[in-house]
N, C-alpha and C positions, 0 to 999 in steps of 0.2 A: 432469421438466419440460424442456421443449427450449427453448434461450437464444438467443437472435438470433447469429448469427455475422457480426459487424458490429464494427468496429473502433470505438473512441469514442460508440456510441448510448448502448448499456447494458453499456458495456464499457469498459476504458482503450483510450486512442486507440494507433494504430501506433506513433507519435512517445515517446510515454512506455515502452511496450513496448522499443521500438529504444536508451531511455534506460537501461532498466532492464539491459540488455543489455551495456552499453558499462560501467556500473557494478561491476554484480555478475557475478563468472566462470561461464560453463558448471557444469551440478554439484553446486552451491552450494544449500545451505536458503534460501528465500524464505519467510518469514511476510505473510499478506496478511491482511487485515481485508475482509470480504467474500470471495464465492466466485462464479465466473460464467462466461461463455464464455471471456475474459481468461485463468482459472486455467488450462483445457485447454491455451493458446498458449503460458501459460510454464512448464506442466509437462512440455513439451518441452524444456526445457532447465535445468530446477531440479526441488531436491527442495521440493514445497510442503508448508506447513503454514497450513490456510485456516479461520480464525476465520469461524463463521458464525453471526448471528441466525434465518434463517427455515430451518425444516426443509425446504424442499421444495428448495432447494439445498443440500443436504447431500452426498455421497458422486457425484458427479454427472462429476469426473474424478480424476483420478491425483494428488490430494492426501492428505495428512493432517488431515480433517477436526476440528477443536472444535467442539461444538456450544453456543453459549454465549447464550442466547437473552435479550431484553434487560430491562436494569434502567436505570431514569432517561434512558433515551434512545442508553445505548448498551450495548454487549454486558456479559454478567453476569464481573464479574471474579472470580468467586472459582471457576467451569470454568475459566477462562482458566491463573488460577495453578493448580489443581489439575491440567491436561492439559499447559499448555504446559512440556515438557520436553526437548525437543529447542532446541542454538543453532540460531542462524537467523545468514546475514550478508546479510542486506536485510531491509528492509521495505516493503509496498507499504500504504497506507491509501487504501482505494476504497470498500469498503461500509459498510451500515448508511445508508436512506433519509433519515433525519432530518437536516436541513441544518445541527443541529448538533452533530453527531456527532464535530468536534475537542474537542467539551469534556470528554468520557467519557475521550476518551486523556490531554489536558493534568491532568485530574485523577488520572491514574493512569501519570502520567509514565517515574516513580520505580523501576517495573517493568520497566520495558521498554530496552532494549539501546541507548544511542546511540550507539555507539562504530562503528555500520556507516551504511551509507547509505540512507534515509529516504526513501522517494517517495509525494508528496502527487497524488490526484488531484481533479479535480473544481473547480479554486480556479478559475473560473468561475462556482461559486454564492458569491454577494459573503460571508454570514457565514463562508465552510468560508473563504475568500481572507484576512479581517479576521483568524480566530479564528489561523489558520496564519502569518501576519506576526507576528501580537503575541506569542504564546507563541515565535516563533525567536528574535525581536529579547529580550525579557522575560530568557529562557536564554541569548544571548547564542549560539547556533548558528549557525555556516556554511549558507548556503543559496543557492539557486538557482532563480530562478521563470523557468519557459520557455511563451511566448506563442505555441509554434508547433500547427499542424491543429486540430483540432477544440476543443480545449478545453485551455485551461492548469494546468498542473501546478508544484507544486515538487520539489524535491531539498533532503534536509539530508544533508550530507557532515561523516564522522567529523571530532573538532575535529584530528586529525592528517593529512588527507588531501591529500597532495602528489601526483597523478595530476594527467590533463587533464580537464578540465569537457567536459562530450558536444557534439558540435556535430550540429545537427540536420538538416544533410546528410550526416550520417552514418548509414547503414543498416547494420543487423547481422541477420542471417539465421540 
């Protein structure tokens, strides 16, 4: 399947990419939820591991593919815990169509790593925006919503994370 090479259509924007960047070191495991033209840009500079629902983006670039296709609206957890075995120090949450697709991760919290830093795309569609406020604020997470290019995003940074926050005149290549 060939995927638009377009920054922010069907993809994370520049701005979040350049976020992710400034976050998480060169080298580094990225676990992403979804898989897409996105994954090619940043397996140039990470080792990924790409949670996916639909088969036909499966194996598609230079990831560690799950194939974990869906239950209730979002990916099947119990691939998820049977493959995912490799740490990760990031996370990216982009796919899975259903606009509410935060509630399959907030329901399945408890599993997953927050001790790294957490990047939300898409909080331009209002529930994925409401669902991501109320489960940070609820757990009490550090975060960070950035209103810049095509569509907004958040950051949830570890609860120890004494670093600079990204400034979005910041580019990283």
């Amino acid at each position: 399947m060939e995927l638009p090479a377009v920054w922010g259509v069907h993809s994370i924007s520049r701005e979040l990419f350049d976020c992710i960047r400034h976050f998480v070191p060169s080298g580094s495991a990225l676990l992403e939820f979804g898989s897409g033209w996105g994954t090619g840009q940043l397996a140039e500079h990470y080792k990924m591991i790409s949670i996916e629902d639909h088969g036909n983006f499966l194996n598609l670039y230079n990831s560690q593919y799950i194939y974990a296709p869906r239950i209730d609206n979002w990916y099947g957890m119990e691939k998820i815990r049977e493959e995912l075995k490799s740490p990760y120090d990031g996370v990216l949450v982009d796919g899975n169509s259903d606009d509410s697709r935060l509630q399959g991760l907030i329901a399945n919290a408890s599993f997953f790593n927050w001790e790294i830093p957490w990047f939300f795309d898409d909080l331009n569609i209002n529930i994925i925006n409401v669902d991501f406020e109320r489960f940070m604020r609820d757990t009490n997470r550090p975060f960070v919503k950035y209103q810049c290019g095509l569509k907004p995003f958040g950051v949830v940074l570890p609860s120890a994370w004494s670093g600079t926050l990204w400034n979005p005149n910041e580019v990283k290549t």
